[in-house]
C-alpha positions as CSV (number, residue, x, y, z in Angstrom):
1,X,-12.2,-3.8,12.6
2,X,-12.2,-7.2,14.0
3,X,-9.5,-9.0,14.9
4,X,-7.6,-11.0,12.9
5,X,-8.5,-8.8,9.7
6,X,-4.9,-8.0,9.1
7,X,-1.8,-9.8,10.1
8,X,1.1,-8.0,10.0
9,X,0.4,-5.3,7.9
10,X,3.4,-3.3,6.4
11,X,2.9,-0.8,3.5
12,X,0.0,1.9,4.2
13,X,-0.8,4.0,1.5
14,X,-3.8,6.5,0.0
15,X,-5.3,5.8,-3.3
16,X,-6.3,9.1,-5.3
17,X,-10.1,8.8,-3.9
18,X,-9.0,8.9,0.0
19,X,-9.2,5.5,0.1
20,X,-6.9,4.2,2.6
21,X,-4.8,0.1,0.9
22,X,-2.6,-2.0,2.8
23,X,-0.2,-4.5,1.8
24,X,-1.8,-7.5,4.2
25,X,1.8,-9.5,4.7
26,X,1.0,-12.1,6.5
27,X,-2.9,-12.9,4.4
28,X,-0.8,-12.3,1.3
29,X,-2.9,-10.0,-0.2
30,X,-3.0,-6.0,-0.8
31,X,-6.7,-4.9,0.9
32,X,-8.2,-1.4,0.7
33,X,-9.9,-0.6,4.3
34,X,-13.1,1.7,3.9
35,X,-15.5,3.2,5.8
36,X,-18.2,0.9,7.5
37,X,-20.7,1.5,9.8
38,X,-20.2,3.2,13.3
39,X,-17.2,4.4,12.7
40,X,-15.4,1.3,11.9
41,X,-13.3,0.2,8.7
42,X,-14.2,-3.1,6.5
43,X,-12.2,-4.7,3.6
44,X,-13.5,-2.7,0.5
45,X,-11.0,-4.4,-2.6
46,X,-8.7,-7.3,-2.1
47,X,-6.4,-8.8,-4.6
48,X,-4.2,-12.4,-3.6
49,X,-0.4,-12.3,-4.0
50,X,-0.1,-15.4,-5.2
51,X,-0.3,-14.4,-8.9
52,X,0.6,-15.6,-12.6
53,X,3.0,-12.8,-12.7
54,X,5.7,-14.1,-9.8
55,X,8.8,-15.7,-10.9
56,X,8.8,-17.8,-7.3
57,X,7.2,-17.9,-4.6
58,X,7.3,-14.1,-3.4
59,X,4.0,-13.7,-2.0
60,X,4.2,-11.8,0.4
61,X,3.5,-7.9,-0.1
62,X,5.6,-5.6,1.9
63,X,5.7,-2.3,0.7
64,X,2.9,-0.4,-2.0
65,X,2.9,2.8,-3.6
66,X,0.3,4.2,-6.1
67,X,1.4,4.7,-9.2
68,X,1.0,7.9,-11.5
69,X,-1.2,6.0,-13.7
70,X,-3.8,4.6,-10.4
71,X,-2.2,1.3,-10.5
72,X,-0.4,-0.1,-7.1
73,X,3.5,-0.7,-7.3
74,X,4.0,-3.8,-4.3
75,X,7.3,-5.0,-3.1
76,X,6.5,-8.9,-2.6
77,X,9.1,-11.1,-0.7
78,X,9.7,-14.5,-0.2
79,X,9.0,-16.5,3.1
80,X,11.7,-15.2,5.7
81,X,13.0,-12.7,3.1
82,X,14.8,-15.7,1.4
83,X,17.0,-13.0,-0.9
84,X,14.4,-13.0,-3.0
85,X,11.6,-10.4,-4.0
86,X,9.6,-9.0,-7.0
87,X,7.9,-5.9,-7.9
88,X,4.3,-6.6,-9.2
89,X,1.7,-4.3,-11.0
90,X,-1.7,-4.2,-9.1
91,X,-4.9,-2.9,-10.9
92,X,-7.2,-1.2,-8.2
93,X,-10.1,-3.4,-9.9
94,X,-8.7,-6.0,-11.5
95,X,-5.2,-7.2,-9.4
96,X,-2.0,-8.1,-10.6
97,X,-1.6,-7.0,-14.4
98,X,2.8,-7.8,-14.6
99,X,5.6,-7.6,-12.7
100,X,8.8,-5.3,-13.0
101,X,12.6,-7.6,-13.8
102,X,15.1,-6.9,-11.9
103,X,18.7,-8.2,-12.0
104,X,19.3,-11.7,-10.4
105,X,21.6,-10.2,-7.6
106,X,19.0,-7.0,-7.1
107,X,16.7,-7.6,-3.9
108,X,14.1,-4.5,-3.7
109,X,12.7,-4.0,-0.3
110,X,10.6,-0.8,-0.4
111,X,9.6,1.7,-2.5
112,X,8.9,5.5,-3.3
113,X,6.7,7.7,-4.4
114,X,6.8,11.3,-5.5
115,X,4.6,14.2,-7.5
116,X,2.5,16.7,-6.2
117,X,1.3,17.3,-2.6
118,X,-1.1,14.4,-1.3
119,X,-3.1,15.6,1.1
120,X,-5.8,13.6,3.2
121,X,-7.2,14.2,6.1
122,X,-9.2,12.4,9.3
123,X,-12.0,14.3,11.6
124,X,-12.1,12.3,14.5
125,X,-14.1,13.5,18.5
126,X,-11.5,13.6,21.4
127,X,-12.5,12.6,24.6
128,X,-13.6,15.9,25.3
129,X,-16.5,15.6,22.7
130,X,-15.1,18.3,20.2
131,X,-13.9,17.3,16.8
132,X,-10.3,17.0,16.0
133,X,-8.8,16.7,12.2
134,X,-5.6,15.1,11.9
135,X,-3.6,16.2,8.6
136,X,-1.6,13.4,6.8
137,X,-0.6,15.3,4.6
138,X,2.5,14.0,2.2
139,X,4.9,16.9,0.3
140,X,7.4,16.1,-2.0
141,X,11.1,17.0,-1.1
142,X,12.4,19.8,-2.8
143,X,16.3,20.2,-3.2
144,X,18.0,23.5,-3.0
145,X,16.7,24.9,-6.6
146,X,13.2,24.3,-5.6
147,X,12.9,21.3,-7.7
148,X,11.2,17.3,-6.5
């Protein structure tokens, strides 16, 4: 990737597909990172933060999580976390589709997903030439009675 493509990224996260989205802070946006050529990783979709749906100027995306129904959950917060941030709705194709209310005193900064098992994962060569695959994958926490 070159440099400068990100600037202080914070929320990684796996779409469905494999594909792997970031919430860009810094570019205030929410990018998904695919496969380019030789290995590398180019910006695929990109949606702006700066959207109809904020209720001030929160535009900058911290956290993401995919949603049951495909759609991306983002934590946005205000320059220098001024007390104030918003949960927005991203479509995958289309961006932000609405925004979550939250009490005037509430101040969400991250977010959490659960379901069944994600699993994803990377083949990559190690130096010594032979392929290694790295497992990423993500379990949900069961309590005592077997139960997420």
């Amino acid at each position: 990737m070159p440099a400068g493509t990100l600037a202080a990224p914070n929320g990684l996260a796996f779409a469905a597909d494999g594909a792997l989205w970031v919430a860009d802070t810094n570019h205030r946006r929410i990018i998904e990172l695919v496969a380019g050529e030789a290995d590398s990783l180019t910006i695929g979709r990109e949606h702006a933060a700066a959207n109809l749906f904020l209720n001030g100027p929160a535009w900058y995306p911290m956290m993401l999580a995919l949603g049951p129904d495909g759609r991306w959950w983002v934590i946005q917060g205000a320059e220098h976390s001024k007390h104030q941030s918003e949960l927005v709705i991203y479509h995958p194709e289309h961006g932000a589709e609405g925004r979550v209310d939250f009490p005037a005193e509430a101040y969400p900064t991250d977010l959490a997903a659960s379901g069944d098992t994600v699993r994803f994962e990377a083949t990559r060569p190690r130096a010594d030439g032979k392929l290694a695959t790295l497992d990423f994958s993500v379990r949900p926490i069961m309590d005592t009675e077997g139960e997420a």
